[in-house]
C-alpha positions, 0 to 999 in steps of 0.5 A, spaced: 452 598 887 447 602 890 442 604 884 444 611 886 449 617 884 452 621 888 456 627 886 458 634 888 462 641 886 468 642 883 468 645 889 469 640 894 477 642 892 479 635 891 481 633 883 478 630 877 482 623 878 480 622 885 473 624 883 473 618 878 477 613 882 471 614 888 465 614 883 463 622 884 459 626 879 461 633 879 459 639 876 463 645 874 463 652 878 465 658 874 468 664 874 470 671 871 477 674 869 476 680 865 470 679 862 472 671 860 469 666 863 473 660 866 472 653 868 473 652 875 477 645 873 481 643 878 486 648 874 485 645 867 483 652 865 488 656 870 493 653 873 493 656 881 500 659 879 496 662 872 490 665 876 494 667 882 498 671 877 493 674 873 490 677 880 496 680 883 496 684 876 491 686 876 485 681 872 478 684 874 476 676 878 469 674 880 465 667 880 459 664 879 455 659 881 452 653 877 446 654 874 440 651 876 439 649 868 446 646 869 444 641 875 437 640 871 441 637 865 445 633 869 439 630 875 436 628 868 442 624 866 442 620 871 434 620 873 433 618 865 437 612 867 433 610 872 437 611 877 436 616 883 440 622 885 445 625 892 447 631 890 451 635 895 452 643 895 457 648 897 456 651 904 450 655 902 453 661 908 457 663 902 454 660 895 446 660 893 447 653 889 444 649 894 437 653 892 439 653 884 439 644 886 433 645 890 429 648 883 432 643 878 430 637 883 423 640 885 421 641 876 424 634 875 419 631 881 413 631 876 417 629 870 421 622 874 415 621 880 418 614 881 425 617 881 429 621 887 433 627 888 436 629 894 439 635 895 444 636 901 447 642 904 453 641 906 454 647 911 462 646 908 467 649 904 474 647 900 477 639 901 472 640 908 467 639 903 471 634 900 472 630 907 465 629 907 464 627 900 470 621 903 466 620 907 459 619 903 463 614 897 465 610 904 459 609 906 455 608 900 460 603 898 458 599 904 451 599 902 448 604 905 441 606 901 440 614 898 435 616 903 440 613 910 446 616 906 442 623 906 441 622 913 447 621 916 450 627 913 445 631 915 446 628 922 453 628 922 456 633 916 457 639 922 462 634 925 467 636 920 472 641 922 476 646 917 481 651 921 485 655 917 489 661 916 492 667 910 500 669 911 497 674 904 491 679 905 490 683 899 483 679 897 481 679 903 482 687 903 479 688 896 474 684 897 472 688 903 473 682 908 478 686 911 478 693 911 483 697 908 486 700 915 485 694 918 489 690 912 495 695 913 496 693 920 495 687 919 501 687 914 506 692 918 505 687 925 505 680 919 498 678 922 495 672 919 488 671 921 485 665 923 478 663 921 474 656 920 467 655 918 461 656 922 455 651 923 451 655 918 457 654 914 459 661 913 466 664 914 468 666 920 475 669 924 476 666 930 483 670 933 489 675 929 495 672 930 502 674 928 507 671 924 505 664 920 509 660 924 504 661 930 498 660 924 501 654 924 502 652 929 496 655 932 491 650 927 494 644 930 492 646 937 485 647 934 485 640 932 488 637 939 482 641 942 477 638 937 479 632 935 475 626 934 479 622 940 483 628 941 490 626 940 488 619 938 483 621 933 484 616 927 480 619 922 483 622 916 485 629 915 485 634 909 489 640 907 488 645 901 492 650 900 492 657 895 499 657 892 503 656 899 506 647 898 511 650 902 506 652 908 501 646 907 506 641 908 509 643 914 502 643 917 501 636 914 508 634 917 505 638 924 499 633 924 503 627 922 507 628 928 502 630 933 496 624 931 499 618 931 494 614 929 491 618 923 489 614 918 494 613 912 498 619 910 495 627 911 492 629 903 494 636 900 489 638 894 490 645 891 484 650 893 480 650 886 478 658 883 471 659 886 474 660 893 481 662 891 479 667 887 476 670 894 483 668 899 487 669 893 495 666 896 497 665 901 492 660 904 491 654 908 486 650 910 486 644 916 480 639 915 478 633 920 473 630 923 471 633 931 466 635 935 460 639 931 461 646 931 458 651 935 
């Protein structure tokens, strides 16, 4: 094996079983309900169903993100062991946890000057930063070195796509992403907005479409469009989704029907707390490899 770590956040939205059987370190975000701090653990804390519904009551619900004493106590862990460190952050459009990694590599560089920490900003979010993490255990397993691995992602991390789409807009309005006029319309006329990821890594929405079932079915001609190959793309495809199984597994049954050579079956994963506490339900998110955003 490489003499190397390679970890990420619970961001990523994968689980900790995958995580372990791939060979990635992660590190926790947090986050606030009323006042009581939480883990965001894969829902070991709160269940998606447990959280969603202490929203929806009402719970006061705010994250926060990995310290850089945190990242520090973990770096060192795996410098003092003599082995260097590939961090990869949460898109830094929507999260300052690429700097706090930056401040804990930048003091253990005096400390460790035979060992390395590379810090790479994914510019990506949910089971979209978890695809690229895929990516990275793959090519580490090949043998790719820690600084070759930090340069293609670098070169090639805005290749992975994430379209998605909310049939439930009450975090989006409480969270003044949407104002509230525009929320009532939204509602009355059952609009379902669909968003992706820019190439600075925040959050954009693209179109308004009406009703769920054209949401759909609206991501699955974004992943025609965009495709790696287009309709013979044969790279792997990911789904999160906040408390909706339902719709997630029609868009799975939706891209295994029009992709015929992906690569294995399409995977689900639960949006984790940091980002749900954003979306709230009603949330699903389609993540594959295309052409770089722009």
């Amino acid at each position: 094996m490489p003499g190397y770590v390679l970890s990420c956040c619970s961001t990523a939205d994968l689980t900790h079983d995958w995580l372990e059987r791939r060979n990635i370190n992660y590190l926790e975000f947090n986050y606030f309900l009323d006042g009581v701090p939480c883990k965001d653990d894969f829902g070991a804390t709160n269940s998606p169903a447990e959280l969603y519904a202490k929203m929806l009551a009402g719970a006061d619900a705010k994250t926060s993100q990995i310290s850089a004493g945190d990242y520090l106590a973990s770096f060192e862990q795996s410098l003092a062991a003599g082995l260097d460190v590939v961090h990869v952050t949460l898109s830094s459009g929507i999260s300052g946890t690429y700097n706090s990694a930056c401040a804990a590599r930048d003091q253990l560089a005096e400390k460790y000057p035979d060992r390395h920490v590379y810090v790479v900003d994914s510019l990506a979010a949910s089971s979209g930063y978890g695809l690229l993490m895929d990516r990275l255990a793959d090519l580490r397993d090949e043998g790719m070195s820690a600084p070759e691995l930090v340069a293609w992602a670098e070169e090639h991390k805005g290749e992975v796509q994430h379209w998605f789409f909310s049939s439930d807009l009450t975090f989006f309005i409480r969270g003044g992403r949407i104002s509230k006029a525009a929320g009532l319309v939204g509602g009355m006329l059952k609009i379902c907005p669909v968003m992706d990821v820019a190439p600075d890594g925040s959050l954009a929405v693209k179109e308004k479409i009406r009703t769920k079932t054209k949401a759909e079915k609206r991501v699955i001609e974004k992943m025609v469009e965009l495709a790696e190959g287009g309709l013979d793309y044969s790279g792997k495809c990911f789904i999160s989704h906040s408390e909706c199984p339902e719709d997630a597994r029609e868009v799975a049954r939706m891209v295994e029907g029009t992709f015929p050579k992906l690569d294995g079956k399409v995977e689900v994963f639960d949006i984790g707390a940091t980002i749900g506490v954003h979306t709230g339900p009603g949330t699903v998110a389609l993540f594959f490899w295309g052409q770089k955003r722009a």
